[in-house]
ZADOZA-691450 format. One record per residue (C-alpha): residue in one letter; x, y, z. Coordinates in steps of 0.25 Angstrom, whole numbers, padded with zeros to 4 digits, always signed. Layout:
<rs>
AXYZ;...
</rs>
This chain:
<rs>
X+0401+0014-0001;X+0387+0014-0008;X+0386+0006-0018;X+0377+0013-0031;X+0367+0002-0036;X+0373+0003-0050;X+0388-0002-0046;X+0381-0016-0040;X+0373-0018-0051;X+0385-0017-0059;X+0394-0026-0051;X+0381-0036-0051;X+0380-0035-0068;X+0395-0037-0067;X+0395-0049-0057;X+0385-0055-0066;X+0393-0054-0077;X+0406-0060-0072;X+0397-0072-0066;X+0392-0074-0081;X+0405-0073-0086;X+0401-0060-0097;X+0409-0051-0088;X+0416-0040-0099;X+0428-0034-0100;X+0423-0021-0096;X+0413-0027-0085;X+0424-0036-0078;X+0432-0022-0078;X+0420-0014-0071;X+0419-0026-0061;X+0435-0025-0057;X+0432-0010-0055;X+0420-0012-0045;X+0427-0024-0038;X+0441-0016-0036;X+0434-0002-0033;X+0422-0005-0023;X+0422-0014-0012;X+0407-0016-0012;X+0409-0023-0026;X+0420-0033-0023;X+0409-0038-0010;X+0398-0038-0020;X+0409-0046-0030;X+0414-0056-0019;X+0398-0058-0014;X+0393-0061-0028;X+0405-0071-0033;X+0404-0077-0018;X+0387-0079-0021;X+0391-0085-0035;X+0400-0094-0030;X+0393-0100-0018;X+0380-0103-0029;X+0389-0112-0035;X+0394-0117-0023;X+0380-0120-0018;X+0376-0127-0031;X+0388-0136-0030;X+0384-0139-0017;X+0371-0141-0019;X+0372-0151-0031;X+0372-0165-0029;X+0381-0174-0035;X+0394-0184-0039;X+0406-0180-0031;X+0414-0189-0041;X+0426-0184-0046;X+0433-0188-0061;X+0447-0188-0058;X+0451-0183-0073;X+0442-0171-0071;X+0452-0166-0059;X+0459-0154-0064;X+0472-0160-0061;X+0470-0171-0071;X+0475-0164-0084;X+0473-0169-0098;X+0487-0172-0100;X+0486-0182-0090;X+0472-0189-0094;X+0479-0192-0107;X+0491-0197-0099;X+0482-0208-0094;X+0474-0212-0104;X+0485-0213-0113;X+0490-0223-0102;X+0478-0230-0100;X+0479-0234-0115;X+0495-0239-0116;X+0494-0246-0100;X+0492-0262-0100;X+0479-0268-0096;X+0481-0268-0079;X+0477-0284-0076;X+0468-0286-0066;X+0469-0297-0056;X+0457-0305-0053;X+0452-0304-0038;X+0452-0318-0033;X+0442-0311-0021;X+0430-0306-0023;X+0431-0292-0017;X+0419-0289-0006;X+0409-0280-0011;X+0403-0272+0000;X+0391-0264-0001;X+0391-0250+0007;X+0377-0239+0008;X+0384-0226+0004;X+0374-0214+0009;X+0373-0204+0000;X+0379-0190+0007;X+0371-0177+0005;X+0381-0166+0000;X+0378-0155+0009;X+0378-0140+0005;X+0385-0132+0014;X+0379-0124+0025;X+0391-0113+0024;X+0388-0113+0009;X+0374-0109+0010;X+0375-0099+0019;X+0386-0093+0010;X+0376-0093-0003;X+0366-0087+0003;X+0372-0077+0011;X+0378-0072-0004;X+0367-0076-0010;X+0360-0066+0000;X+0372-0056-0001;X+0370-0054-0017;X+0356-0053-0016;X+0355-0041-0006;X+0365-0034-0016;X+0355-0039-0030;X+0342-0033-0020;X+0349-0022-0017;X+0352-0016-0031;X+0341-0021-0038;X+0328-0021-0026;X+0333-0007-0020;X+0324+0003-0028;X+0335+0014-0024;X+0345+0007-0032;X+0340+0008-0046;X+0351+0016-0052;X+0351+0021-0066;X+0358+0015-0078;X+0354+0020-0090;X+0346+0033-0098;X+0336+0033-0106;X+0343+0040-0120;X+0330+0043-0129;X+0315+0037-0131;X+0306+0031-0142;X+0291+0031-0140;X+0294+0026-0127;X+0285+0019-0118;X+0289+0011-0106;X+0288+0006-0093;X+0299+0015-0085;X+0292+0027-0076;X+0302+0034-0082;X+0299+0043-0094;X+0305+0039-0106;X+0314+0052-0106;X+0327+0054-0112;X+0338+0054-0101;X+0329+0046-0092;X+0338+0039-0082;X+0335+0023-0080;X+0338+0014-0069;X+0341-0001-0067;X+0329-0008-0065;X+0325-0023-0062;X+0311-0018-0069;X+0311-0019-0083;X+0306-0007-0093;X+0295-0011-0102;X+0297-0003-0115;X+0284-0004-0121;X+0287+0005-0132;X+0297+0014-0140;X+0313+0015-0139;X+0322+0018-0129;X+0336+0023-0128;X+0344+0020-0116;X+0358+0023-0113;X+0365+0016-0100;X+0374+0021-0090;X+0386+0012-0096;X+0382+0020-0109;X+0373+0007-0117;X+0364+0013-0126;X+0350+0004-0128;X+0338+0007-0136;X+0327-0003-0132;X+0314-0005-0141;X+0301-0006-0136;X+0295-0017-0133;X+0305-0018-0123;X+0309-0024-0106;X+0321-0019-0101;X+0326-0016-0089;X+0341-0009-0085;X+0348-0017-0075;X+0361-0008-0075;X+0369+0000-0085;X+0375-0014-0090;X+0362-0021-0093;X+0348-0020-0097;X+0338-0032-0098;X+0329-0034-0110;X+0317-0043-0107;X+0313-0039-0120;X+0313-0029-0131;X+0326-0022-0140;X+0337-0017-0136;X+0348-0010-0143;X+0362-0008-0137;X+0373+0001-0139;X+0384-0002-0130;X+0394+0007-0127;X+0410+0004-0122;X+0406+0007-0108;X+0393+0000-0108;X+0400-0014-0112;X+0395-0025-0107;X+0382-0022-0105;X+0370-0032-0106;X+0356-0035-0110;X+0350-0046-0103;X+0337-0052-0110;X+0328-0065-0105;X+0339-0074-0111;X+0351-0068-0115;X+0361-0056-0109;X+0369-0048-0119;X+0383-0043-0115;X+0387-0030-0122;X+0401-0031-0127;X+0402-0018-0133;X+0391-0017-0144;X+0379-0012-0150;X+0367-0024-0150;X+0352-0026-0150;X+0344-0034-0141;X+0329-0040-0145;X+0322-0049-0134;X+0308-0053-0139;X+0297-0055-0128;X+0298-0070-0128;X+0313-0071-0125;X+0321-0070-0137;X+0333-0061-0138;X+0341-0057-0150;X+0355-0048-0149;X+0359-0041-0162;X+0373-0037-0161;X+0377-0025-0170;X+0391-0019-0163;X+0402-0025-0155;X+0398-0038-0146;X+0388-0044-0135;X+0388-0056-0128;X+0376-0063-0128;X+0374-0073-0118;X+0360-0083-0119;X+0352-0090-0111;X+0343-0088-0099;X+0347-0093-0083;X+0342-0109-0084;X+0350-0110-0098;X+0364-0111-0101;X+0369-0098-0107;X+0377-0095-0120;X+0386-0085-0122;X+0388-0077-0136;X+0396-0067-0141;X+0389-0058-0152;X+0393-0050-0161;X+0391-0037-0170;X+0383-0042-0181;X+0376-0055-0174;X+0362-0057-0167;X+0358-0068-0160;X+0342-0072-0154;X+0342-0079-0141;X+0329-0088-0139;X+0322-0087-0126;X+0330-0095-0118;X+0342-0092-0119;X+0346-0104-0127;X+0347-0101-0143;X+0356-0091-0149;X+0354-0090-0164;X+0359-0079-0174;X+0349-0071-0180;X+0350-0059-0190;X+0355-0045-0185;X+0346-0033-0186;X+0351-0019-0182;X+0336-0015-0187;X+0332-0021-0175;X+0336-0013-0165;X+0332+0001-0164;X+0349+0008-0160;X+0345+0022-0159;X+0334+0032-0156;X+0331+0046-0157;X+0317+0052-0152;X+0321+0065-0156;X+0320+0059-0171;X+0314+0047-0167;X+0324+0040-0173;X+0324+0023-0173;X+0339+0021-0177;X+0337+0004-0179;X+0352+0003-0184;X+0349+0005-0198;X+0361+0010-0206;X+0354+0015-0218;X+0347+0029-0219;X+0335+0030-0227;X+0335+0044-0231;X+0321+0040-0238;X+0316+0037-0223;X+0322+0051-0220;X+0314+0058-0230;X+0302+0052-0224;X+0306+0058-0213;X+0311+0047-0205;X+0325+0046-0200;X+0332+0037-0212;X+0329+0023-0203;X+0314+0020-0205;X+0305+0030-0200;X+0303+0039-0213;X+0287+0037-0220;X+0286+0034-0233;X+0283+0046-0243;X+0285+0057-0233;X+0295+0068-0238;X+0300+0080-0236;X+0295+0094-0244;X+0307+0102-0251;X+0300+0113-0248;X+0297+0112-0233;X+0304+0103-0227;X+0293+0094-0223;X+0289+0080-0222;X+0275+0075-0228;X+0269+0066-0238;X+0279+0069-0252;X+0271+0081-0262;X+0273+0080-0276;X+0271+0094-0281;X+0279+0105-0287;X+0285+0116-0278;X+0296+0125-0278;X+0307+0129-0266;X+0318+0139-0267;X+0332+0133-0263;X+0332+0133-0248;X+0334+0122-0238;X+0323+0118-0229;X+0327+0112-0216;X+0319+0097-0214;X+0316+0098-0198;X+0307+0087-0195;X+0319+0076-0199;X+0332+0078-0196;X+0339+0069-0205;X+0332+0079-0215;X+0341+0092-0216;X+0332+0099-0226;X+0326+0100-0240;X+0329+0109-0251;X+0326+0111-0267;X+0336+0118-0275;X+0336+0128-0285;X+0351+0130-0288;X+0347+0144-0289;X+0355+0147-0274;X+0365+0140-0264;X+0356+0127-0261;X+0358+0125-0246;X+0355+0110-0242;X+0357+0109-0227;X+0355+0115-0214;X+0369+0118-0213;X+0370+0127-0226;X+0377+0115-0236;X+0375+0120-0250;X+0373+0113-0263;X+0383+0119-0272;X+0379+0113-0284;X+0363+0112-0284;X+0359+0115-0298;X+0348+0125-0302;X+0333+0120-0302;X+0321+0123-0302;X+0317+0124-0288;X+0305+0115-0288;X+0303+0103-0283;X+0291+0092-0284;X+0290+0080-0274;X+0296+0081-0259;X+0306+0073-0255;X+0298+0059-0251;X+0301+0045-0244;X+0300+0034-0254;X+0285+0041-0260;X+0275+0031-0264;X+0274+0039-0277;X+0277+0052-0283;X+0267+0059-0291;X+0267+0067-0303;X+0262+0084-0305;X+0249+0081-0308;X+0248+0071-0295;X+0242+0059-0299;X+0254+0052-0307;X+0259+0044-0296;X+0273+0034-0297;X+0283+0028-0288;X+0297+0030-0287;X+0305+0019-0296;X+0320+0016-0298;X+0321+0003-0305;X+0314-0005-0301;X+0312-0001-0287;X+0301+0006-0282;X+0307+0018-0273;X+0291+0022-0268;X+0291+0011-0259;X+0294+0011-0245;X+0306-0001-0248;X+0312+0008-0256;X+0314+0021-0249;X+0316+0032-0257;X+0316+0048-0257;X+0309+0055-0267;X+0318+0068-0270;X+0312+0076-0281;X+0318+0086-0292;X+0324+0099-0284;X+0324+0093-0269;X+0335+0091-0259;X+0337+0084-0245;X+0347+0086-0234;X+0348+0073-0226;X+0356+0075-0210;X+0363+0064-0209;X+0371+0067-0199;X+0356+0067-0190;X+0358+0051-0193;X+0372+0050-0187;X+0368+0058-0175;X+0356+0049-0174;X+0362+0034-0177;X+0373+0031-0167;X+0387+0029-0175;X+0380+0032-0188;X+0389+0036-0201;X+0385+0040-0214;X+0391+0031-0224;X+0385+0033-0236;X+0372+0038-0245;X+0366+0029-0254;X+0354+0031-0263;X+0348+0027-0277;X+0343+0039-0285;X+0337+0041-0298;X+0323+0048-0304;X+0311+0038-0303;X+0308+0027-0315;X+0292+0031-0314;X+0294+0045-0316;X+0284+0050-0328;X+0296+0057-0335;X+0312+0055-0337;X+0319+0065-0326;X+0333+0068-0322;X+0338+0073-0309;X+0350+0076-0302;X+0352+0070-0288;X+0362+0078-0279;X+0368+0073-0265;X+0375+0084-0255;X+0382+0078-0243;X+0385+0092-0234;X+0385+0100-0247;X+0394+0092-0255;X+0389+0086-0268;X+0393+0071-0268;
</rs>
């Protein structure tokens, strides 16, 4: 039977986890499969546990010491009768000695000092499997015919790396003992065990099979699927176990890893080869920092922000877990999570975006389509004369009243200021006392006789597991204004007045 270079690997990654005790549930079931269904595995199994146990055979033998044995540490002494004896030793009478009349001869011997030999037998055995699980590790990871691929590349950010391969949606990637430098930009890579990672430039990785990647440094986010559980990220000092979750990784140049868990459970287990290791279970709402060597483990805040979750090059959407949409930054046309400039709006009349105008203009009631952002169904101004369509799709506004059919200002992200007819009275927007004209205080600038349609189902089709909740806003009519105005402020959800 030919043996795929994938399915060692595997049985390897499994091997490696029964020895470190972290072997999951799912994990110890694929390793019973393999052992029951294909010969070849059980060999490789009965080789590898043979190799382990003769290097702790060998270093038994090999170490020099007192063959002195405590007859209470015996397993056959129990507890029970430890205390049986002591409790003797305190009730028996004092045993009398009789004096020796004699002096006993003391004779003085040389004992020689005997060498503990290894065995010959023993040696051979080690390095024979020794020899035996080497071939196997050369054989997967030296033959250049035998890198097999484990994962895709899903989408691209202003990507510059190091991989011949061009950063192409669909591209296949292989396992690889030679790491990836991502030098700049995003990417978004989906293994065959169906684990989504998005990794932030500056980043070195390398894929080691579907069920691991190494990060030497850089972000990672991960979202692991039922089928992908158990996968890992090994960093400098540190390996997480997935354990059904969605978590981030950060691992800065000098050493320093931190794992933000936001979904589910990992297992975190710290510490580099010549320390002792510990072992942590984390979970959702907890993040830790690992120092260089493996040996401190402290809590530190969490931050979803960190970590960018989700791309979209077609939008050239960032989604960095933010649950808030800025509509503000969506005026600006941004896409509600950061990327909107500051007083850049949308014209009523066209449907373009460009610095906000402040001058009288008149449009009959028709819709205009928004093209160039698609959380941006379209604009409209009302006359109330006709059916006022305010959608794509043909919703209506029943109740739209009769205007004039002008309007003055476009509809601006959080404007510096807005100005009067004649141009030159300039004043910020105020609410309170809170100044709505600075970027801290996003606001949109919506004008007598304009309307906007926001898509919001593009936001759940573009944040994984997103849900609409609710929409919040303060509105009211600026305190700088020159004059006292009223105005009435009408929201349409699909039509419907609410």
């Amino acid at each position: 039977m030919t043996v795929r270079p994938e399915q060692l690997n595997h049985l390897m990654h499994l091997c490696g986890a029964l020895r470190d005790g972290v072997l999951t549930k799912k994990q110890f079931a694929d390793l019973n499969h393999m052992l029951e269904q294909y010969p070849w595995a059980r060999e490789y199994y009965l080789d590898y546990v043979y190799l382990c146990t003769d290097l702790c055979n060998f270093q038994s033998a090999a170490r020099l010491g007192s063959c002195v044995i405590d007859p209470a540490a015996a397993p056959t002494v129990t507890l029970d009768m430890l205390r049986v004896l002591a409790e003797y030793e305190n009730t028996a009478e004092a045993a009398v000695m009789p004096s020796s009349e004699l002096a006993m001869p003391v004779t003085k011997a040389h004992v020689e000092k005997v060498p503990h030999h290894v065995s010959r037998l023993s040696v051979i055995t080690f390095i024979t499997s020794l020899a035996a699980l080497l071939l196997l590790i050369t054989y997967v990871v030296l033959n250049p015919r035998n890198s097999y691929e484990v994962a895709t590349l899903v989408d691209s950010l202003d990507t510059q790396w190091t991989s011949p391969l061009s950063p192409q949606k669909g591209v296949r990637l292989t396992a690889s003992s030679e790491p990836i430098e991502l030098q700049r930009g995003i990417l978004k890579i989906e293994s065959d065990k169906g684990v989504h990672l998005v990794l932030e430039a500056p980043a070195r990785f390398n894929l080691t099979s579907p069920d691991e990647i190494i990060l030497h440094h850089g972000r990672i986010f991960a979202s692991v699927s039922e089928r992908g559980n158990g996968f890992t990220v090994q960093t400098p000092n540190s390996k997480i176990i997935d354990l059904g979750t969605r978590f981030g990784v950060y691992v800065e140049q000098k050493g320093q890893t931190e794992l933000h868990m936001f979904k589910g459970k990992t297992l975190l287990i710290a510490g580099q080869s010549q320390f002792p290791r510990t072992t942590t279970e984390v979970f959702a709402g907890r993040a830790l920092r690992v120092d260089s060597t493996g040996q401190t483990v402290k809590d530190i805040p969490l931050r979803g922000d960190a970590f960018t979750h989700d791309i979209d090059s077609r939008t050239r959407q960032r989604w960095r877990g933010r649950t808030e949409i800025n509509l503000a930054d969506v005026v600006g046309n941004g896409d509600g999570f950061g990327t909107g400039r500051k007083d850049v709006g949308v014209d009523p009349a066209t449907g373009l975006f460009g610095s906000g105008e402040n001058s009288t203009r008149r449009r009959t009631n028709v819709f205009v389509p928004v093209p160039t952002n698609e959380f941006i169904d379209g604009v409209f101004v009302p006359n109330g004369e006709t059916d006022q369509i305010i959608s794509s799709v043909g919703h209506r506004f029943a109740e739209c009243p009769p205007t004039s059919g002008y309007f003055f200002a476009d509809i601006v992200n959080t404007p510096s200021s807005i100005s009067l007819a004649d141009m030159e009275t300039q004043f910020p927007l105020l609410l309170g006392d809170v100044n709505y004209s600075q970027a801290n205080n996003p606001s949109i600038l919506l004008h007598s006789n304009a309307g906007i349609t926001f898509d919001l189902s593009r936001f759940s089709s573009h944040v994984p597991g997103a849900r609409i909740a609710r929409f919040q806003s303060k509105i009211g009519v600026s305190d700088s204004a020159p004059k006292c105005y009223g105005a009435d402020f009408w929201v349409l959800v699909d039509g419907q007045l609410r």
